[in-house]
N, C-alpha and C positions, 0 to 999 in steps of 0.2 A: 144562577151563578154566572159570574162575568170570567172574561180570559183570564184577567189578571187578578184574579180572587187569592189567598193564602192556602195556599192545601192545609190542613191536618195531619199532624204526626200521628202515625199509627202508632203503638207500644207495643216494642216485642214482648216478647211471654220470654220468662226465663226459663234456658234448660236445665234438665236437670244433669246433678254432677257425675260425672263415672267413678265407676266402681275401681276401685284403688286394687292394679296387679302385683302379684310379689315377683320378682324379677326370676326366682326359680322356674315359674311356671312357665312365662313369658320362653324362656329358652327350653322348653321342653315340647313346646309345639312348633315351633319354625326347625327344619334343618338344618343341622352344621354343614358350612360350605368348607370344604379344603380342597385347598389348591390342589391341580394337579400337575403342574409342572414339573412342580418341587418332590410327588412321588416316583416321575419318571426318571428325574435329575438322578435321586437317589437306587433310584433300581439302574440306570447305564453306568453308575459313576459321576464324576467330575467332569465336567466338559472342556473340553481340549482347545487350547487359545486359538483363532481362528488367524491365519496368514493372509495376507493379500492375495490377491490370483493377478500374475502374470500372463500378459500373450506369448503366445509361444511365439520363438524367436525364428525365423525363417533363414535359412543357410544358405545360399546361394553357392550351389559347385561348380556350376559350369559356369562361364562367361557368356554372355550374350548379347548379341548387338544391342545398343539401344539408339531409336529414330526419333528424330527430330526433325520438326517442317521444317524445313529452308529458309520461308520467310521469318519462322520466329528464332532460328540460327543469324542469320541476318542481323535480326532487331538486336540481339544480345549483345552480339559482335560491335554495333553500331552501339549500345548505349557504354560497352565497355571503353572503347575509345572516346567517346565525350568522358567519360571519367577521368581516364588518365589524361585527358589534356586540362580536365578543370586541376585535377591533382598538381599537375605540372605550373598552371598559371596559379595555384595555393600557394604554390612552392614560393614560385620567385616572389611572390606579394608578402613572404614570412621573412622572407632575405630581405627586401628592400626594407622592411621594419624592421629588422635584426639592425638593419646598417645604417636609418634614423635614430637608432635609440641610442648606439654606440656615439653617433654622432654626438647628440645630445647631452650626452653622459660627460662626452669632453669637455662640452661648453660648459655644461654647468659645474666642473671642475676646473677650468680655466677662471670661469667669472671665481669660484670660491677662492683660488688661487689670489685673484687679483683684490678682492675685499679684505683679502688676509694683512695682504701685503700696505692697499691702501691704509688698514687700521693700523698696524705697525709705525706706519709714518706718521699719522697721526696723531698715535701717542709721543713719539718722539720730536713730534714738533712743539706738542702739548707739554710734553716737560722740559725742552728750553723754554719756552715761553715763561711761564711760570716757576722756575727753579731760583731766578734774580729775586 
């Protein structure tokens, strides 16, 4: 025989058919499973809707000091004042646009002003010209 020779198919043997059960039997030897949840459910009752659980709330009666480092009293103190002075320099920089925009508002009310005006004359040069 070489490596690369063809094998031969063996032939299975056929088996033979099973015996045909009637469904009666078949449940007469395996055990009924029932639930048992469902018989505890029913022996406590109905079960009771379940609430969230709360921490309990801690009350504080007495007053008491509370410490803070120095240096990070400092730092806070220190970053609140950079705030208010950037809030302060927001401020004026919301004015100064407030009071460009107004500006602007003018001009371009003044020019509409003036296009109005220019068209007006326009027409009315336009209709002596052309009324002869």
């Amino acid at each position: 025989m070489g490596l690369f020779s063809k094998k031969k198919k063996k032939k299975l043997r056929e088996l033979p058919l099973l015996p045909e059960e009637k469904p009666a039997e078949a449940s007469k030897e395996f055990p009924v499973y029932e639930p048992q949840l469902s018989r505890i459910e029913h022996e406590l009752g109905p079960k009771p809707p379940t609430l969230p659980i709360e921490k309990p709330k801690t009350i504080f009666t007495e007053e008491k000091p509370i410490y803070i480092k120095i240096d990070k009293y400092k730092s806070a103190i220190k970053t609140l004042e950079e705030i208010k002075s950037k809030l302060i320099e927001a401020e004026k920089i919301l004015n100064n646009l407030r009071k460009l925009k107004n500006e602007e508002n003018e001009e371009f009310e003044n020019w509409r002003s003036d296009i109005e005006e220019i068209k007006e004359k326009l027409l009315s040069v336009d209709k002596n010209l052309f009324e002869i």
